[in-house]
C-alpha positions as CSV (number, residue, x, y, z in Angstrom):
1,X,169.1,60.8,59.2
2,X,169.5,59.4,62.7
3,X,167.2,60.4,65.6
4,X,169.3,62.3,66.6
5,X,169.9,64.5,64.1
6,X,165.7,64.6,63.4
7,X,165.8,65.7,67.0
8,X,168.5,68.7,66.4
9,X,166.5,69.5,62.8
10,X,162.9,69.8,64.8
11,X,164.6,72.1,67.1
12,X,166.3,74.0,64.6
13,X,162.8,74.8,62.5
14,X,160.6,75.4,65.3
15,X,161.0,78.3,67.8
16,X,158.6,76.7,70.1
17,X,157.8,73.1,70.0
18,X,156.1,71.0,73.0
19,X,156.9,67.0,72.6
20,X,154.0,65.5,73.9
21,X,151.7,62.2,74.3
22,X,148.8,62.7,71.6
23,X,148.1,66.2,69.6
24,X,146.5,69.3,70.6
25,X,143.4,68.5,69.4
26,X,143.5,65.1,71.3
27,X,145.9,64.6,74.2
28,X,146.3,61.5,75.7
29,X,147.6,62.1,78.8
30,X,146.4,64.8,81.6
31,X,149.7,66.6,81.4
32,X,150.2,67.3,78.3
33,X,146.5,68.8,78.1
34,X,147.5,71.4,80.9
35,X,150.5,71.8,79.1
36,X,148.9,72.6,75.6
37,X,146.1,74.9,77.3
38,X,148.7,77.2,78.6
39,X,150.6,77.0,75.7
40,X,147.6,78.3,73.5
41,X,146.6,80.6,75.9
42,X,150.2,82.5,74.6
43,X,148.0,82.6,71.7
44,X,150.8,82.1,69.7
45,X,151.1,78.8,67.0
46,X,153.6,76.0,68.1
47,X,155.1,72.7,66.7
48,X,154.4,69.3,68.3
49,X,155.3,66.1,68.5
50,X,153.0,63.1,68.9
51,X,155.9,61.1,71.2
52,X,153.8,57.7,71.0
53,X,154.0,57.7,67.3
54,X,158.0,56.8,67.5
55,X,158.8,54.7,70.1
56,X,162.7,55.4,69.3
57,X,162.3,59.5,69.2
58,X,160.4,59.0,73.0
59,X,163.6,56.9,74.1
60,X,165.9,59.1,72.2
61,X,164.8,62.7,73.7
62,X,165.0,61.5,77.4
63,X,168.1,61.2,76.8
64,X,168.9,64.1,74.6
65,X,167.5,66.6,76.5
66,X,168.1,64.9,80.3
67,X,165.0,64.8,81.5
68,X,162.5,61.4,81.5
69,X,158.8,62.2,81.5
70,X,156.3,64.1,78.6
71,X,155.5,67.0,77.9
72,X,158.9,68.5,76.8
73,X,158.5,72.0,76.0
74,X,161.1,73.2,74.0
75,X,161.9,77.2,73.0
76,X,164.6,78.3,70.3
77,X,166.2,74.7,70.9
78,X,166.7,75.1,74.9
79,X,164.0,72.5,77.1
80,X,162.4,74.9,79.1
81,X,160.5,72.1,81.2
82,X,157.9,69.7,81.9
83,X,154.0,70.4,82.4
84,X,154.7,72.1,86.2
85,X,157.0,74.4,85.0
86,X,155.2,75.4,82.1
87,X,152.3,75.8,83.8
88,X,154.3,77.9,87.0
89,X,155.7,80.0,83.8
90,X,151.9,80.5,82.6
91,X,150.7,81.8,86.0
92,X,153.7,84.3,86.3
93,X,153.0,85.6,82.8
94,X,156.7,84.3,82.0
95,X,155.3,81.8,79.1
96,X,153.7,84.3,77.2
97,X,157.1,86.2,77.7
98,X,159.1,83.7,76.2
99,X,156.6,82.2,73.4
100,X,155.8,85.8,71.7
101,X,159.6,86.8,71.5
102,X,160.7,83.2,70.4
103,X,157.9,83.3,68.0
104,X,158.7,87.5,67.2
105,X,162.8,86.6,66.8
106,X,161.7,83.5,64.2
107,X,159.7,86.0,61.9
108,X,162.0,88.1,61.7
């Protein structure tokens, strides 16, 4: 499989998944430790990415998705943004929005 096609199958089986420098549990970068606390604070369970494991997924999703820094948040296969918008989204109640009926439409 090319990284390509990994990046279209990640998408495909995870209705909301953040691509990010380091894990949840361990970010290694400020943004993408805003970007996971609002992301739990939906309270709902996401996939992620650990971009600085694969140096060729990190080049290949800039390009994919358009758009050249981490964290990419990503919801039923559409980039919603980097850590300010995710984190404007949070404070307008919009993330939670979006996460529970991604997260809703997946289970069912």
């Amino acid at each position: 499989m090319d990284i390509n096609e990994t990046i279209k199958s990640q998408l495909e089986e995870n209705p909301v998944i953040l691509y990010m420098k380091g894990t949840p549990q361990a970010p290694q970068c400020g943004f993408s430790s805003r970007t996971v606390q609002a992301l739990m604070a939906c309270g709902e369970r996401f996939a992620f990415v650990n971009i600085l494991d694969n140096q060729e997924l990190r080049e290949a999703l800039k390009i994919y998705s358009s758009w050249p820094t981490y964290p990419q948040l990503y919801i039923n296969g559409e980039l919603l943004g980097g850590c300010d918008i995710v984190l404007e989204m949070a404070e307008s109640g919009e993330l939670a929005k979006v996460v529970k009926d991604a997260v809703k439409q997946a289970e069912a």
